[in-house]
C-alpha positions, 0 to 999 in steps of 0.5 A, a space after each residue: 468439372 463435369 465437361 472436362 469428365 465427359 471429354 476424358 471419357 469420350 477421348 478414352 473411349 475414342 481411342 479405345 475403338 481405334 485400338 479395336 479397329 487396328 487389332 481387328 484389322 490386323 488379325 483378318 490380314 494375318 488371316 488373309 494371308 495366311 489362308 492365300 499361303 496355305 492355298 499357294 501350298 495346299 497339296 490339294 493345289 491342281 496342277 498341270 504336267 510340266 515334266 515327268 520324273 524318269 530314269 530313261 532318257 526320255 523327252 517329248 516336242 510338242 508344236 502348238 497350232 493356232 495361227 499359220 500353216 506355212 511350215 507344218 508340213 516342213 516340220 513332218 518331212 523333218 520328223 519323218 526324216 528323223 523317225 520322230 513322233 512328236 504331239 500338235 496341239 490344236 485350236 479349233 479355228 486352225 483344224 477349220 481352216 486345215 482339216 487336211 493337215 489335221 488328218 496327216 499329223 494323225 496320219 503320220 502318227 503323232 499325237 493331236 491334242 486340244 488347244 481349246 476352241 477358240 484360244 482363251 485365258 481357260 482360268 477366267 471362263 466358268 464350268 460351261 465354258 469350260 465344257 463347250 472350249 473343249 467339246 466343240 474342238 474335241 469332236 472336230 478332232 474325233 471327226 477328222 482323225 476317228 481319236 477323241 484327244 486326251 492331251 489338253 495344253 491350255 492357251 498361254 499355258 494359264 489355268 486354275 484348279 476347276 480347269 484341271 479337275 473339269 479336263 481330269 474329269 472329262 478324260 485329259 491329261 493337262 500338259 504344259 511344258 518346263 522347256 520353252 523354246 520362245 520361238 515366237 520371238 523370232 530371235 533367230 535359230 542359234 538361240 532357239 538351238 541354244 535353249 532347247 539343248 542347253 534346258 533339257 534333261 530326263 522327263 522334259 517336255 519342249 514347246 514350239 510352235 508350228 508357224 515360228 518363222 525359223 522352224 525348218 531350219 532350227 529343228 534339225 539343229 535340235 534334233 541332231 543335237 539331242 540325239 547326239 546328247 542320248 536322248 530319245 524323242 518321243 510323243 507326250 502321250 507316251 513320256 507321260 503315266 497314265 496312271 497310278 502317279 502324283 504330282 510334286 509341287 513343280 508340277 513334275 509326274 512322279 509314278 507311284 510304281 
């Protein structure tokens, strides 16, 4: 009689702490998730320049520069051409390899922005390797052009909230881009045409790269057809605010004014 006691309790006490352990357990996942929810929404999330919110019919090109140089000097006879400022954003082991080039985008007067040092996922370094991806290229730029950049693209467009505050707090402007050309895909130069025109409207911001392999043919296309759409091409640093503006949750610029 007394076992049979025993073994009742002990059956109760087991399922007891089962019970505890589930109830725990789903009251920290709740919590978890919950936490991961409001950080997702948070409106102290750091976010990058995708676009920009205007009434002008406003938009920029912009031309990533990491591996190549066989069309770059297509693409400035073409913006010449067209009377077009555009913005180069510039890895580091490119401007060592093509420091002439560097000084004629400047010299043609286009913005040359940052692409970091080396070209690495920005959200996986720490505060220090933060700082040297964008000092050691900053100061190769400020010595070929005479400019330190403030335009900052991240490589593979990937960051995180110390990324944007560390290049805020350092002078730059994150820019990312909301229409992607997907040139590198080499898919030929109507649909590079398609997209581009097809995507834009007031306030975008276009990403090419230099040493896509149909650039010289799609970017008149483009061009033309913009234009022709009334749109205005301009470099980034001049569709973005400086200043006095916020950031929706798309990561559109919105001036204050």
């Amino acid at each position: 009689m007394l076992k049979r006691y025993h073994l009742k309790n002990n059956m109760r006490y087991r399922l007891f702490v089962i019970i505890c352990v589930v109830v725990v357990s789903a009251v920290y996942t709740s919590i978890k998730v919950d936490y991961e929810i409001v950080k997702v929404f948070s409106p102290k999330r750091e976010l990058p320049i995708y676009s920009v919110d205007t009434d002008e019919k406003k938009i920029a090109i912009s031309f990533d520069a990491a591996w190549g140089d066989e069309f770059t000097r297509d693409i400035l006879d073409i913006l010449d051409k067209y009377d077009i400022k555009s913005s180069f954003f510039l890895v580091g082991f490119w401007v060592d390899k093509y420091p002439e080039h560097v000084k004629e985008i400047h010299a043609r007067g286009h913005d040359v922005g940052n692409h970091s040092t080396n070209h690495p996922y920005m959200s996986k370094l720490g505060e220090d390797e933060i700082l040297r991806e964008l000092g050691e290229i900053e100061d190769k730029i400020e010595k070929l052009t005479g400019e330190k950049p403030i335009l900052f693209r991240p490589p593979f467009g990937d960051y995180n909230d110390r990324l944007i505050s560390i290049c805020r707090e350092n002078g730059y402007y994150v820019i990312q881009w909301d229409v992607d050309s997907l040139d590198w895909k080499e898919l030929g130069v109507q649909p590079v045409v398609d997209r581009v025109t097809r995507n834009v409207s007031a306030g975008s911001i276009v990403l090419f790269h230099n040493n896509a392999k149909y650039v010289s043919e799609y970017l008149p296309i483009v061009i033309e057809r913009l234009q022709e759409e009334g749109y205005e091409i301009v470099p980034v640093s001049e569709l973005i605010y400086k200043n006095n503006f916020y950031m929706d949750n798309t990561g559109r610029q919105i001036s204050n004014d």
